[in-house]
C-alpha positions in Angstrom: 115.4 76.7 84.7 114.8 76.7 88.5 115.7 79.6 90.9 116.1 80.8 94.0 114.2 83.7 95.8 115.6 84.4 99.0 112.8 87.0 100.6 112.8 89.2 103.9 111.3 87.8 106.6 107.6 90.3 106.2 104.8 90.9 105.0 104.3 87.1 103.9 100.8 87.8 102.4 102.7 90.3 99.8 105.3 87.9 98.4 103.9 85.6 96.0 102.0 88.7 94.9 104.8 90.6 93.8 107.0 88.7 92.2 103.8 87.4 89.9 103.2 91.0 89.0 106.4 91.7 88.3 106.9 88.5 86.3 103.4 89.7 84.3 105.2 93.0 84.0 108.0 91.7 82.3 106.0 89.3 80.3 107.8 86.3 82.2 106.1 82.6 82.4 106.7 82.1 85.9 105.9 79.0 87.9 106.2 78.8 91.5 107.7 75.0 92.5 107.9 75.8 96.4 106.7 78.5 98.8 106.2 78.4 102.4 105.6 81.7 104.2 107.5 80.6 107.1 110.5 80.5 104.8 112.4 83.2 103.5 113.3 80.9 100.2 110.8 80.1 97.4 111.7 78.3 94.3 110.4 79.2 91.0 110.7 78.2 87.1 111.3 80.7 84.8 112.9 80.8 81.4 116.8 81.6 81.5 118.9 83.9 83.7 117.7 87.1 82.2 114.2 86.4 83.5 115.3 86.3 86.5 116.8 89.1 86.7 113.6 91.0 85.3 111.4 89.7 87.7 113.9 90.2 90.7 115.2 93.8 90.2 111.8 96.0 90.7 110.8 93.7 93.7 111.0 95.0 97.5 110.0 92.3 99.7 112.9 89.9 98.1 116.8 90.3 98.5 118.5 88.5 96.4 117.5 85.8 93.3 120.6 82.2 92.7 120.6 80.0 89.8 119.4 76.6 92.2 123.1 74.3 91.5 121.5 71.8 94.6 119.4 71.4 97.4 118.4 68.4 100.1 117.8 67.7 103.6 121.5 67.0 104.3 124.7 68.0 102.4 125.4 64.6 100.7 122.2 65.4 99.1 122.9 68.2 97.9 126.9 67.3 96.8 124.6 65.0 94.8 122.2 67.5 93.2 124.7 69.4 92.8 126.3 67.4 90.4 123.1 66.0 88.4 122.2 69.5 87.7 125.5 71.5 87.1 128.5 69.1 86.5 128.2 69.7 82.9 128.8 73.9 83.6 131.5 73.4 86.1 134.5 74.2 83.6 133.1 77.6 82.5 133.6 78.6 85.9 136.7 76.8 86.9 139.3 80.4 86.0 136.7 82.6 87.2 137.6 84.4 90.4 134.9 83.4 92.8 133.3 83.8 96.5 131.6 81.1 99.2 128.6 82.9 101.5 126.6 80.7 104.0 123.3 82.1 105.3 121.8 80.5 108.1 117.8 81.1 108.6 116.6 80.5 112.1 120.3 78.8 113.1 124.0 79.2 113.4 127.1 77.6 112.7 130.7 78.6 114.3 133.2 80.2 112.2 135.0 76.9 112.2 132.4 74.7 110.7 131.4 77.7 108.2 135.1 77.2 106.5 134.5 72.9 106.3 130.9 73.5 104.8 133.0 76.1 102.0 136.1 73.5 101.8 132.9 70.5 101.4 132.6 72.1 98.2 136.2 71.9 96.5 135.2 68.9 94.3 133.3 71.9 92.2 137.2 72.0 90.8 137.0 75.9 90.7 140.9 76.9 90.3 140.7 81.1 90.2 141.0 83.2 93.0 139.0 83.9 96.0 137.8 87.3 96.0 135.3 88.9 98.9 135.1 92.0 97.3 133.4 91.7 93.4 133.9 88.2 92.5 133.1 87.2 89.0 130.9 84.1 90.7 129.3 84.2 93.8 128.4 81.1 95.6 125.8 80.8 98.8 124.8 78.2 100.8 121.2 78.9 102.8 120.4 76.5 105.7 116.9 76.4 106.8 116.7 75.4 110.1 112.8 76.4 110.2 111.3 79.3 111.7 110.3 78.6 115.6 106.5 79.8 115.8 107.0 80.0 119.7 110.0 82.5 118.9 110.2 84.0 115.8 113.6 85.9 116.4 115.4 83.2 118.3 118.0 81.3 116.0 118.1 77.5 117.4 121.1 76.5 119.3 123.9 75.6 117.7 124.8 72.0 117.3 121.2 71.2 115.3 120.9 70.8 111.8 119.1 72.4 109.0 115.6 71.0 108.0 116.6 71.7 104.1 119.9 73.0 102.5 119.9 75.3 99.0 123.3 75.9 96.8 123.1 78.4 94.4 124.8 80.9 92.1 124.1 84.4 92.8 122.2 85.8 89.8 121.1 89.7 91.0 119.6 91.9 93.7 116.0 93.1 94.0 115.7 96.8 94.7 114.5 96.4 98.5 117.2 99.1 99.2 115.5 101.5 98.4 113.4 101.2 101.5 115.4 103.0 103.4 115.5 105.7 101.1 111.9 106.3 101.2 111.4 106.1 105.2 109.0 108.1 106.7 111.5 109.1 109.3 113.8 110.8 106.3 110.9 112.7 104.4 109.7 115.7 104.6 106.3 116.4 104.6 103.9 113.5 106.4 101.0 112.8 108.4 99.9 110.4 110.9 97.9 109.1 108.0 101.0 108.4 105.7 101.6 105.1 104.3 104.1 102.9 105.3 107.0 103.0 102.6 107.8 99.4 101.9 104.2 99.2 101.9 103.5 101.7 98.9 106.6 100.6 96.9 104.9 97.1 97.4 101.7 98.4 96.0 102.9 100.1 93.2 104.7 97.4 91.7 101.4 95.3 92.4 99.6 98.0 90.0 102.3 98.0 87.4 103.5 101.7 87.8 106.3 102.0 85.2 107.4 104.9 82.7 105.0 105.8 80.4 102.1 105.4 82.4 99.7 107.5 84.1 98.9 106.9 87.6 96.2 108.7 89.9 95.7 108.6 93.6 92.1 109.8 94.6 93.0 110.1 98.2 96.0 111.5 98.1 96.6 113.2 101.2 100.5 113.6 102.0 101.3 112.0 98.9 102.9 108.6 99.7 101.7 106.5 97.1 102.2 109.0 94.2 106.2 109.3 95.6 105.9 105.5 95.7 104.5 105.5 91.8 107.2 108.0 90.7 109.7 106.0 91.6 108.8 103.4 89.4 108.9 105.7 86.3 105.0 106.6 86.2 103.6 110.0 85.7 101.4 110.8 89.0 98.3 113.0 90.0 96.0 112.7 92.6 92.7 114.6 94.9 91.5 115.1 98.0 88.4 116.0 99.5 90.5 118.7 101.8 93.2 120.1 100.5 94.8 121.1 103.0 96.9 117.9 103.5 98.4 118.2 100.3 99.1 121.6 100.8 100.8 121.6 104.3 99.1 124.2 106.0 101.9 125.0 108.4 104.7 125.0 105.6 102.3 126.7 103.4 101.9 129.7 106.1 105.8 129.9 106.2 105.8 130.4 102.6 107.3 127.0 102.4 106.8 125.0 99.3 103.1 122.7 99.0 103.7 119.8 101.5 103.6 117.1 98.4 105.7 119.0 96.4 108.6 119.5 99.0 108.4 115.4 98.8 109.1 114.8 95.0 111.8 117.9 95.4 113.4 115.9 98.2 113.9 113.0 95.8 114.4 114.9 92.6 111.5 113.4 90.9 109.3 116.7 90.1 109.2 115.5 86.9 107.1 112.9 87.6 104.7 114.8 89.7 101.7 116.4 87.3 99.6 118.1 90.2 97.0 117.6 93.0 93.4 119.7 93.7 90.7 119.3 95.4 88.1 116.8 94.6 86.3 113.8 96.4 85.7 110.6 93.9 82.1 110.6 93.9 82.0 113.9 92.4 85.3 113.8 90.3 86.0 116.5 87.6 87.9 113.8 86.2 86.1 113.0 82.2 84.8 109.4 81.9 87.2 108.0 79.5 89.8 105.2 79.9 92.8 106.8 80.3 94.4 105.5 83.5 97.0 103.1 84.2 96.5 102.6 87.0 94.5 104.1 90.5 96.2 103.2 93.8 94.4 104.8 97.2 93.9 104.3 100.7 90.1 105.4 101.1 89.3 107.0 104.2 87.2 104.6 106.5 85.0 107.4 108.5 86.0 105.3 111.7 86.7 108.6 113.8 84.8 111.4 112.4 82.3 109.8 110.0 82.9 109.5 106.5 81.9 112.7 104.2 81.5 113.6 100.3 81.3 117.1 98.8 77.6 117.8 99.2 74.7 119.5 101.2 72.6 117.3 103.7 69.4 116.2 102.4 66.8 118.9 102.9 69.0 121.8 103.2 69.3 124.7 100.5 71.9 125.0 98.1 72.2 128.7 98.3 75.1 131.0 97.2 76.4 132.7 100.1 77.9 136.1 98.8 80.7 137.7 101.5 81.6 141.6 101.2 80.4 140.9 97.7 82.5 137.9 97.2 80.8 134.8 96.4 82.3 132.6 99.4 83.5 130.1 97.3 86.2 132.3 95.9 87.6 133.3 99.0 90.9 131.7 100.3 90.3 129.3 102.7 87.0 127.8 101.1 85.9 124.8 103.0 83.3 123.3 100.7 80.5 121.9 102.2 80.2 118.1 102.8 77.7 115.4 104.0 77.6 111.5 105.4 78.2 109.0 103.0 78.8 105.4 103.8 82.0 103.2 103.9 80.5 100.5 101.1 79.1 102.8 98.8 82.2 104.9 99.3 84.2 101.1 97.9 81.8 101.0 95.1 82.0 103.9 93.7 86.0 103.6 93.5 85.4 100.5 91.8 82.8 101.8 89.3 85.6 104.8 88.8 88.0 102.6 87.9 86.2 100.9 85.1 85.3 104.1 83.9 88.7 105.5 83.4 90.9 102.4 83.0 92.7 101.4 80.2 92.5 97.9 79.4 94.1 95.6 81.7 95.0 99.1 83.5 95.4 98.2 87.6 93.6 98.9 90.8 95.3 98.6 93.9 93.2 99.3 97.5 93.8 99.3 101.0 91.0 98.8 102.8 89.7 97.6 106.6 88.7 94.1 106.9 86.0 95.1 109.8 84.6 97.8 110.1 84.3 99.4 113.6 81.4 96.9 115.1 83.9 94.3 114.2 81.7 93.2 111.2 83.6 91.4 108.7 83.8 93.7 105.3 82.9 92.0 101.8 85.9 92.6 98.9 84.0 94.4 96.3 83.2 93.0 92.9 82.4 94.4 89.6 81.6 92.2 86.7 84.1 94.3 83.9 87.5 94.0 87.0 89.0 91.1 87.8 90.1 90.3 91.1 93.9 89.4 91.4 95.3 89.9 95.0 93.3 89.4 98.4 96.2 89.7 101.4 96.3 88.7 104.3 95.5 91.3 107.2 98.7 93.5 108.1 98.5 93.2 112.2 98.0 96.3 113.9 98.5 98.8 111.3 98.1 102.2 113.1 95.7 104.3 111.0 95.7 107.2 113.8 96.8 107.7 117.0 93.7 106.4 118.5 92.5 103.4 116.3 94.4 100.5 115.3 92.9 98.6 112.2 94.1 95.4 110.4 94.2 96.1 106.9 94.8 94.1 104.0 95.6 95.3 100.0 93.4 94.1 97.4 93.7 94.8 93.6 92.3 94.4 90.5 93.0 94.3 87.0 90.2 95.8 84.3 89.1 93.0 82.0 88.7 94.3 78.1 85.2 96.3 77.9 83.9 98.5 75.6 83.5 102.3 77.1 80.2 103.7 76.5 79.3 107.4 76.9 
């Protein structure tokens, strides 16, 4: 059966992608019949009703998914659709107490011509009550009067007509509410380095995080993506090379609760959250078995400060150095020592992690640059055992730090069946 997607207006790159995960989450057969990113509507194929409603309810970058009753470039052809494709359903409706919605993308109509549209539609026969509030049917109409590329955020006078018209049956919402519940503004411990919210919600359902599943963030810093992860139901963990912004050195001083923590508290998910120490991927504690999910991260890029491992500089001693008879790593405050390592080699070896520790078909999700700070174009990363599934386009003028603006774009990856050696 065909339905209707009706998305937010952002992050076009990210739609398509979602809803395709999702639908592989759910174990869907989805077929997409008509996307445009300048449209907020997408039509897809899926089974029956309660596929739908699978794919739809995880998903953050749609609002709503309708059962398509019509479409056309005019309403007599869709008064016409309407009845090719639904005439035979019309009488298990006709008691129900029902509602009328117009949405109007890019456009307007007057109050006045809203109520003729909803009257146009009376030869549906529907006899039960109107009802704004709950209505056992819901019926929309969406106008597309096509997005102005010269003025994205200017509706087009009133008086012209839509480019193409939708009628649909209102099926279920996605979850993009949640959003707001996960704003930056509203949490408690960040960072100027902390991840956009829709953003990591968007990710995580990109890397299948669900219950029953084990997900790791290898730079974790204030958390985001592991609150993003939990969310969904997984079990989280993650490192960081300093640990200090997990710990939240200021609330940590105050005797405050560790800054990653106070996070899952705020949202009463500390069931979800396993722990976080100190660690840089390249020389992971972690044991070389598949046994992730799934690894979500935002590498750091070294564009300010130059990117660093655990490690001593070529040339220099590895000695023990022994403080009022305290070995110095044991001392609180430990800075372990580190030393240059470079930006590629830094993508490889999360890839080469991930195939180590994997399970089969387990998920990979990465933010990464698309230039690096000469404005050289950066290659995606391949390994012969992952399989590339998502490439975005670059999110404009994502602020990494006060200083630098970066475009950045998520790529991820899905582990193709292997055998583990040791």
């Amino acid at each position: 059966m065909e339905y209707l997607i009706r998305f937010a207006q952002a992050h076009e790159s990210f739609r398509q992608s979602e809803i395709q995960a999702l639908a592989d989450l759910a174990g869907v057969k989805l077929e997409f019949l008509h996307y445009d990113k300048n449209s907020p509507f997408c039509i897809i194929r899926v089974p029956d009703e309660a596929a739908a409603r699978a794919v739809i309810t995880r998903s953050i970058i749609a609002k709503d998914i309708f059962e398509l009753w019509g479409q056309g470039t005019n309403f007599d052809e869709v008064y016409a659709d309407v009845r090719r494709r639904t005439e035979d359903r019309w009488a298990q409706y006709k008691d129900s107490s029902f509602r009328f919605t117009i949405d109007s993308f890019a456009g307007k109509r007057s109050s006045e011509k809203k109520r003729e549209i909803i009257q146009s539609f009376s030869f549906l026969g529907f006899k039960g009550p109107i009802r704004m509030k709950n209505p056992d049917q819901d019926f929309w109409v969406f106008e597309d009067y096509g997005l102005d590329l010269n003025s994205p955020g200017t509706p087009r006078p009133e008086g012209q007509e839509p480019k193409i018209i939708y009628f649909g049956r209102w099926i279920a919402n996605s979850s993009r509410d949640v959003v707001n519940k996960y704003d930056l503004k509203k949490r408690r411990y960040i960072s100027t380095t902390s991840m956009d919210a829709e953003l990591t919600l968007i990710t995580a359902n990109m890397a299948h995080a669900a219950p029953g599943k084990l997900f790791y963030d290898p730079f974790v810093g204030t958390g985001s993506f592991l609150v993003a992860m939990s969310h969904f139901g997984a079990e989280t963990f993650g490192s960081d090379i300093d640990g200090r912004s997990f710990r939240g050195k200021e609330m940590m001083e105050r005797g405050g609760t560790m800054g990653v923590l106070s996070n899952f508290q705020q949202y009463d998910m500390v069931g979800k959250f396993m722990d976080v120490f100190t660690s840089d991927l390249t020389n992971t504690p972690l044991r070389s078995a598949q046994f992730l999910d799934g690894i979500i991260c935002d590498p750091p890029y070294g564009i300010r400060e130059g990117l660093r491992v655990l490690g001593r500089r070529e040339g220099l001693k590895n000695e023990e150095v022994i403080i009022d008879g305290v070995p110095a790593h044991y001392r609180p405050g430990y800075i372990a020592p580190k030393k240059p390592y470079g930006f590629e080699a830094m993508l490889n070896d999360i890839l080469n992690f991930a195939v180590r520790t994997l399970v089969t078909n387990g998920r990979l999700a990465m933010w990464m640059p698309t230039a690096n700070d000469e404005e050289v174009e950066l290659a995606v990363p391949m390994h012969p055992n992952l399989e590339g599934l998502v490439d975005s386009s670059p999110i404009e003028g994502y602020q990494k730090d006060k200083s630098q603006t970066f475009h950045k774009a998520g790529k991820s990856w899905m582990l193709r069946e292997c055998t583990q050696t040791n």
